[in-house]
C-alpha positions in Angstrom: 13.6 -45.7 14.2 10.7 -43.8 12.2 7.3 -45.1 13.4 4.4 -45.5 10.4 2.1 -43.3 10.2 -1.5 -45.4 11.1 -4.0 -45.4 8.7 -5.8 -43.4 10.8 -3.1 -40.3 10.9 -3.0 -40.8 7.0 -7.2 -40.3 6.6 -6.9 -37.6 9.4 -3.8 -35.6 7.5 -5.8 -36.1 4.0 -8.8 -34.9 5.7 -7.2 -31.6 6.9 -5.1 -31.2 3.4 -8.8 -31.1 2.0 -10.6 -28.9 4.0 -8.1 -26.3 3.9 -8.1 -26.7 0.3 -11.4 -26.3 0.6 -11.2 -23.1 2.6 -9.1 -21.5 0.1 -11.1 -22.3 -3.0 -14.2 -20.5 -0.5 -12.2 -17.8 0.3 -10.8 -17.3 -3.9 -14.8 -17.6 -4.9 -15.5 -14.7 -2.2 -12.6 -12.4 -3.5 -14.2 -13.0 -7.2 -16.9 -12.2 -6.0 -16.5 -8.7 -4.3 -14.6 -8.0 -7.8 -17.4 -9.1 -10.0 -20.0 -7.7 -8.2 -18.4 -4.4 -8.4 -17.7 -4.2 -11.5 -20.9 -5.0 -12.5 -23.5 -5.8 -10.1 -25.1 -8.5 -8.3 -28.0 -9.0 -11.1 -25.3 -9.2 -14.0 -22.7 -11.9 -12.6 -23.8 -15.6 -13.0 -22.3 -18.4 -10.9 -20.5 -19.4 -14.2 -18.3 -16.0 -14.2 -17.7 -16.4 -10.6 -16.4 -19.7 -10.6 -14.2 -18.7 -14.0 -12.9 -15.6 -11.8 -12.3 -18.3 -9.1 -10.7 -20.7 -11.2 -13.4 -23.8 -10.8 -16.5 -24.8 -12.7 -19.9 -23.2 -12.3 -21.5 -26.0 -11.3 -18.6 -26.9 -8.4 -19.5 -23.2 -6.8 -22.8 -25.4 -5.6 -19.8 -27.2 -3.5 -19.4 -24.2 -1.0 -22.5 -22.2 -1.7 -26.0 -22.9 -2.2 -26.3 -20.2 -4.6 -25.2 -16.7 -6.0 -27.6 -15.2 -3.3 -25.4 -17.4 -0.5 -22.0 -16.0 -1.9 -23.7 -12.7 -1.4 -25.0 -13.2 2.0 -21.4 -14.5 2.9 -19.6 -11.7 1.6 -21.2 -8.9 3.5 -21.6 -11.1 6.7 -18.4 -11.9 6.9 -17.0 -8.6 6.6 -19.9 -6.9 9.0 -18.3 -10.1 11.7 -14.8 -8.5 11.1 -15.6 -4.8 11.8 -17.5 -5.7 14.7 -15.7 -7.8 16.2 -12.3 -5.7 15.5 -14.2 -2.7 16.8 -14.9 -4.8 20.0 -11.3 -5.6 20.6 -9.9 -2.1 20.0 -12.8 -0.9 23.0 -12.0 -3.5 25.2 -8.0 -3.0 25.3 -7.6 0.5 24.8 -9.0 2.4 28.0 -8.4 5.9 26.9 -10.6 7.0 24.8 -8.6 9.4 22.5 -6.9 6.5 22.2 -9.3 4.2 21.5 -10.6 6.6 19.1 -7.5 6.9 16.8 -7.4 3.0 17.0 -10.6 2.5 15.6 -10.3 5.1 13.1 -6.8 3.6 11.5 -9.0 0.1 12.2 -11.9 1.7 9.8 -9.2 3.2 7.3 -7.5 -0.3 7.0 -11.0 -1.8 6.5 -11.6 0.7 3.7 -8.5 0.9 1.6 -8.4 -2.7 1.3 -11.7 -3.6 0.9 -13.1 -1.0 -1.7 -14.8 -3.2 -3.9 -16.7 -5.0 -0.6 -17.8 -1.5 -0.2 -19.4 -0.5 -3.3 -21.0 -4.2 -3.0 -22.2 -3.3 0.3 -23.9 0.0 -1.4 -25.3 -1.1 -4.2 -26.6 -4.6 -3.3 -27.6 -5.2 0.0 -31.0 -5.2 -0.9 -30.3 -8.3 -3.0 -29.8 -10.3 0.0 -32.1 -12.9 1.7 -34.4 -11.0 4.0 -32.3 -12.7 6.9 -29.4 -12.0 6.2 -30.0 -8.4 5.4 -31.4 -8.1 9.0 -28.4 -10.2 10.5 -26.5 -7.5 8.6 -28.1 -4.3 9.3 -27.9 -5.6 13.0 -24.1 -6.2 13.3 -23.6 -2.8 11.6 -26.0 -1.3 14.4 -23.4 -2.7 16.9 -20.8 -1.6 15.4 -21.9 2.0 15.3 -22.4 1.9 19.0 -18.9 0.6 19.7 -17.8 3.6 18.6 -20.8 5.6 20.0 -19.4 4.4 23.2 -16.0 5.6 22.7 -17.1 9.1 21.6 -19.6 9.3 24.6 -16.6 9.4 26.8 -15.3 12.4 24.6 -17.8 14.4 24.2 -19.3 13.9 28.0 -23.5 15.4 27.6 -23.6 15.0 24.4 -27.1 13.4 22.9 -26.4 9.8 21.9 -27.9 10.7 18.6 -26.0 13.7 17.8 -22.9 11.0 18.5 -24.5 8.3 15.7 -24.0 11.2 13.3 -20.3 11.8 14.1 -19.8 7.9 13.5 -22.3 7.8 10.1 -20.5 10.7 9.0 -17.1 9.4 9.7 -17.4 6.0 7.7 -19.4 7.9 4.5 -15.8 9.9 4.8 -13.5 7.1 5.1 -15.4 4.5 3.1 -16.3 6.9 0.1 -12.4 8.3 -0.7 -10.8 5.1 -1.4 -12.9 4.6 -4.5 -13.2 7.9 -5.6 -9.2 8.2 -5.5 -8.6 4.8 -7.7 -11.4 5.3 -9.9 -10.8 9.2 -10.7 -7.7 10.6 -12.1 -4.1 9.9 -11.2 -4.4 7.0 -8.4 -2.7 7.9 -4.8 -0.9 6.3 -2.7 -2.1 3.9 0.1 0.2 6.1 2.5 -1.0 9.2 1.5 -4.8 8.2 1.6 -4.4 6.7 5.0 -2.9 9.7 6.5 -5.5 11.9 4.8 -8.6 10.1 5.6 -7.5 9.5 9.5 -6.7 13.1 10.2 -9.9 14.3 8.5 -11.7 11.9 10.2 -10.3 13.0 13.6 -10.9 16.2 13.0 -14.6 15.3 12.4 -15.0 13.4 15.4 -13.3 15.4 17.8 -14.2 19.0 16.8 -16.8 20.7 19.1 -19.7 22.5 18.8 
């Protein structure tokens, strides 16, 4: 014999049905807004066009944000969160570092090929953010760097700890520039063919002595 749900099951159920809807309708006006923002720029996208990209209202975007600024200050968050704490994880369970090294490199090329437009965002507005979060950013990119400074330390043993923020700078301008150059210029390439170029060339950046 089936039991009944209690009310309490059914307003516990409903209550998860609606937050995960609600999730997803947060995540859909974050994806908008990495396109939008793109395309044309913080200053030029109003909440209306992100909540028609997004398939809501204007006025129910003030339902999961605050503001444009907030959707903003999300976006690039968020995504500074990931890296890190992906960078983290590849550190902590790969113990060699060659190793380590090629897993954070395919980590950075995922990142890059699929997130293009989060990229150019990331360029061209991050001084539109709150002064907090710009700082909370600027910060978890810091750490991020030094995840992989601490990989290459153990690669290139004496070398100044500087010298090794340049390899890692230099490596992400590589990685995170081609992506949009190849789907905005010319004849598009292919995911597999751009990943294998941009982690060998990265590699060889990082590895090649001096």
């Amino acid at each position: 014999m089936h039991s009944i749900p209690t009310q309490t099951a059914q307003t516990q159920a409903a209550s998860t049905q609606r937050g995960r809807a609600k999730e997803i309708r947060r995540k859909a006006l974050l994806t908008a807004a990495a396109g939008l923002f793109a395309e044309k720029g913080f200053n030029r996208v109003s909440l209306e066009d992100l909540g028609a990209a997004a398939g809501v209202s204007g006025p129910a975007v003030y339902r999961h944000f605050p503001g444009k600024q907030a959707v903003l200050g999300e976006l690039l968050l968020s995504v500074s969160r990931d890296l890190l704490d992906g960078g983290m994880r590849v550190a902590a369970e790969v113990t060699d570092p060659r190793a380590a090294l090629d897993e954070l490199v395919r980590f950075q090329v995922d990142f890059a090929l699929s997130n293009a437009d989060v990229i150019r965002v990331q360029d061209r507005d991050l001084d539109s953010l709150t002064e907090e979060d710009e700082t909370e950013v600027r910060h978890l990119q810091r750490l991020y760097v030094e995840v992989w400074v601490g990989v290459l330390e153990k690669l290139h043993v004496g070398t100044d700890i500087s010298e090794l923020r340049v390899r890692a700078h230099a490596a992400f301008g590589l990685i995170n520039s081609t992506p949009h150059s190849v789907r905005n210029h010319g004849r598009r390439i292919a995911a597999k063919s751009a990943r294998t170029i941009l982690e060998h060339m990265a590699i060889a950046a990082l590895t090649a002595s001096f």
